[in-house]
Short mmCIF file of the C-alpha atoms (twelve columns), coordinates in Angstrom:
data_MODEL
# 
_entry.id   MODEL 
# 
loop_
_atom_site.group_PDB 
_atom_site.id 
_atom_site.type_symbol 
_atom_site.label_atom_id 
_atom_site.label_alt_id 
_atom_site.label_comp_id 
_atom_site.label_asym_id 
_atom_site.label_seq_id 
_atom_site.Cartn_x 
_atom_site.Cartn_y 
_atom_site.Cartn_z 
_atom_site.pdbx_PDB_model_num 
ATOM 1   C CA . UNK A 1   82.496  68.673  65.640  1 
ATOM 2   C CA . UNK A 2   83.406  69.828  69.252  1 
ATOM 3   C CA . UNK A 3   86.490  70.058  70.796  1 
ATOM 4   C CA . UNK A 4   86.960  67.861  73.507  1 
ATOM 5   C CA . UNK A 5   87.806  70.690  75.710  1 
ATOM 6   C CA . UNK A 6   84.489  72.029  75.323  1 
ATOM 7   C CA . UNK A 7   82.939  69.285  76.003  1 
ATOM 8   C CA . UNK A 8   85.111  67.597  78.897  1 
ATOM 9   C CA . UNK A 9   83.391  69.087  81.562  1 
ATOM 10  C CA . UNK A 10  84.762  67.724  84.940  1 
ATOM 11  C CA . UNK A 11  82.901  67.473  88.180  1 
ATOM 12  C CA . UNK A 12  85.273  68.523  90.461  1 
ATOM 13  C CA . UNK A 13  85.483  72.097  88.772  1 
ATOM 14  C CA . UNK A 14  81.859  72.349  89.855  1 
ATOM 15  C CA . UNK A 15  81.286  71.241  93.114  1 
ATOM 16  C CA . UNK A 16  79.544  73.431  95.503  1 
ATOM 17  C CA . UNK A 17  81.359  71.550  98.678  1 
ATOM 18  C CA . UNK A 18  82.763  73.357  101.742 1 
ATOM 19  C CA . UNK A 19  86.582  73.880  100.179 1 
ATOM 20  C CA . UNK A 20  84.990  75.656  96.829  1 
ATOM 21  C CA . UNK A 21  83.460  77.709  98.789  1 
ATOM 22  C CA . UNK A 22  85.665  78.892  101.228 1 
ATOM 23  C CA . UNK A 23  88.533  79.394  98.782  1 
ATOM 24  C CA . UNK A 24  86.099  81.527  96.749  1 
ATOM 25  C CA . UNK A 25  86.707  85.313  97.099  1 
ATOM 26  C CA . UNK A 26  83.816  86.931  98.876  1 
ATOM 27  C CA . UNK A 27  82.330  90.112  97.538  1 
ATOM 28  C CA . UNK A 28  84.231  93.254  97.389  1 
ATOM 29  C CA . UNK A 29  87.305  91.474  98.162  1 
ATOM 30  C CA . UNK A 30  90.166  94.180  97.419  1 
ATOM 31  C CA . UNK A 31  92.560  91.992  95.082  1 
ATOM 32  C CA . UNK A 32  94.078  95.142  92.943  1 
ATOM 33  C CA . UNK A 33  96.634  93.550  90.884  1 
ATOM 34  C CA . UNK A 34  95.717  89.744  90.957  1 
ATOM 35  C CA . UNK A 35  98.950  87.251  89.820  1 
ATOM 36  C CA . UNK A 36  99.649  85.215  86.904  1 
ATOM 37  C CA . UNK A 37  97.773  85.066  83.580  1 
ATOM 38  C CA . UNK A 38  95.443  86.756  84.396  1 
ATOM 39  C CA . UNK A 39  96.863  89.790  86.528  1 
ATOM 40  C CA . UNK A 40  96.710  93.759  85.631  1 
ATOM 41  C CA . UNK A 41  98.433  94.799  82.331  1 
ATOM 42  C CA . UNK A 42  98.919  97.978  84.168  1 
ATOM 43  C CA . UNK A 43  100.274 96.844  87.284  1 
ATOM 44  C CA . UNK A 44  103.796 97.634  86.622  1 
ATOM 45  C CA . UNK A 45  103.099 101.097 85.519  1 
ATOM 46  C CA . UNK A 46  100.805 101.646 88.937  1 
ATOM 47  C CA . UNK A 47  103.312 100.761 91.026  1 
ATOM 48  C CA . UNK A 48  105.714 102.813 89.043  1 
ATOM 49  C CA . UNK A 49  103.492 105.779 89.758  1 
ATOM 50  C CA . UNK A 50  102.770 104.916 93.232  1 
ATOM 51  C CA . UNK A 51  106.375 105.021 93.981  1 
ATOM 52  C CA . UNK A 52  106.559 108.590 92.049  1 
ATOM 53  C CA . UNK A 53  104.142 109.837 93.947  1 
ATOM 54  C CA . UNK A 54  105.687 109.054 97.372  1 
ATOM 55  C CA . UNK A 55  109.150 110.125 96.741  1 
ATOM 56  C CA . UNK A 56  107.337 113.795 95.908  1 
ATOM 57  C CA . UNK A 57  105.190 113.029 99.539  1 
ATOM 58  C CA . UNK A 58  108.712 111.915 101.332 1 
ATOM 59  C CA . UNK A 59  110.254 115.329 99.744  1 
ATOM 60  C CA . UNK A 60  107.012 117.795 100.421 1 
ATOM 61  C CA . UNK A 61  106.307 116.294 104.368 1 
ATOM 62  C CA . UNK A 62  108.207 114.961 107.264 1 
ATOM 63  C CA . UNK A 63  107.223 113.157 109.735 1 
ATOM 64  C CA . UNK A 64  107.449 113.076 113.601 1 
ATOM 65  C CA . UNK A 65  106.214 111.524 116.871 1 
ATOM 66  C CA . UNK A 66  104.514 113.508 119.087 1 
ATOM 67  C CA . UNK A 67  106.048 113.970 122.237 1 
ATOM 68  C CA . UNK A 68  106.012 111.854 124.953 1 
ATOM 69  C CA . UNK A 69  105.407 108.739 122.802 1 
ATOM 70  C CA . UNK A 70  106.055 105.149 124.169 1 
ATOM 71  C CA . UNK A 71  109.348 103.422 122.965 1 
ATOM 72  C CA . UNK A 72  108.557 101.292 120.243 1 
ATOM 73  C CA . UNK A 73  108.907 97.565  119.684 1 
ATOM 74  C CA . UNK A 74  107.960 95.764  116.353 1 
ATOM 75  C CA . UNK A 75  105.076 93.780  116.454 1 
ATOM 76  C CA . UNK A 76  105.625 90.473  113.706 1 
ATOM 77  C CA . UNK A 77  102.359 89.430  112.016 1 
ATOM 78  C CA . UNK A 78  102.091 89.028  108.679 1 
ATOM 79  C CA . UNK A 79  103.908 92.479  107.917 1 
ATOM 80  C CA . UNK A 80  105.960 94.122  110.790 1 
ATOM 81  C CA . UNK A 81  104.124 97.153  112.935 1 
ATOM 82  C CA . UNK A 82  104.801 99.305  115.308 1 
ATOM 83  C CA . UNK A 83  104.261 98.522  119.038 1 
ATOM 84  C CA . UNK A 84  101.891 100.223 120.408 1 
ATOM 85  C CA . UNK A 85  100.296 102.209 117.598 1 
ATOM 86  C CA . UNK A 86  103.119 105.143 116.284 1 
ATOM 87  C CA . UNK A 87  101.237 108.474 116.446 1 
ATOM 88  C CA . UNK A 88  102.978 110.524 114.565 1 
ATOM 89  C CA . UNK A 89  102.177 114.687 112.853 1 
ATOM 90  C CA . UNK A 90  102.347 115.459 109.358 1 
ATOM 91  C CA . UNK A 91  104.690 118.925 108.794 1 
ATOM 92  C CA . UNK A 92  104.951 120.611 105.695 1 
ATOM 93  C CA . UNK A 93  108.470 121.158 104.252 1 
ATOM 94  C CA . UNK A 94  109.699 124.449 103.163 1 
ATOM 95  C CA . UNK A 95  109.269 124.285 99.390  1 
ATOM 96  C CA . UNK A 96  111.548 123.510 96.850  1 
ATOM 97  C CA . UNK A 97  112.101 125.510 94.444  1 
ATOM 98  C CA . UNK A 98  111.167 124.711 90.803  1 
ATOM 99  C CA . UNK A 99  108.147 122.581 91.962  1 
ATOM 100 C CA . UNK A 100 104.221 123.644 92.172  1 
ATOM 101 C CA . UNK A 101 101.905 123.911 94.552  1 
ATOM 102 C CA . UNK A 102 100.443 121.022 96.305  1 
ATOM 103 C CA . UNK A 103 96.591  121.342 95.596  1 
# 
């Protein structure tokens, strides 16, 4: 005998109507972590390591605008940003000692 979970199967999970379709992700949508039940069992760890690896960045570089730049005023969208575009140059710090090489 079947469950009746297997063999409830309700319309309105497959509809093809104009809401399905634009809530549906389109192709190569970047979604890296997803939410939920069903979201990365490595996400903590990533971001863990993301965070590692931008403290040693922060340390190793510094950054700077290049002369002559436009004040700047902060643009709200859905994150803040600069106003207009920050152009800034990379600079290599002198190293530490005790760490290796950037490759």
């Amino acid at each position: 005998m079947l469950s009746s979970v297997v063999v409830c199967r309700p319309r309105r999970w497959f509809t093809d109507d104009a809401m399905t379709q634009k809530l549906r992700p389109k192709p190569f949508t970047f979604m890296p972590f997803l939410f939920g039940e069903r979201s990365c069992i490595g996400q903590r760890f990533a971001v863990m390591e993301m965070q590692a690896s931008l403290a040693i960045l922060i340390r190793r570089f510094s950054l700077r605008r290049l002369p002559g730049a436009k004040d700047l005023r902060r643009k709200l969208m859905i994150t803040m940003r600069p106003s207009p575009k920050l152009t800034m140059t990379v600079h290599r710090t002198e190293s530490h000692h005790g760490e290796a090489p950037l490759s």
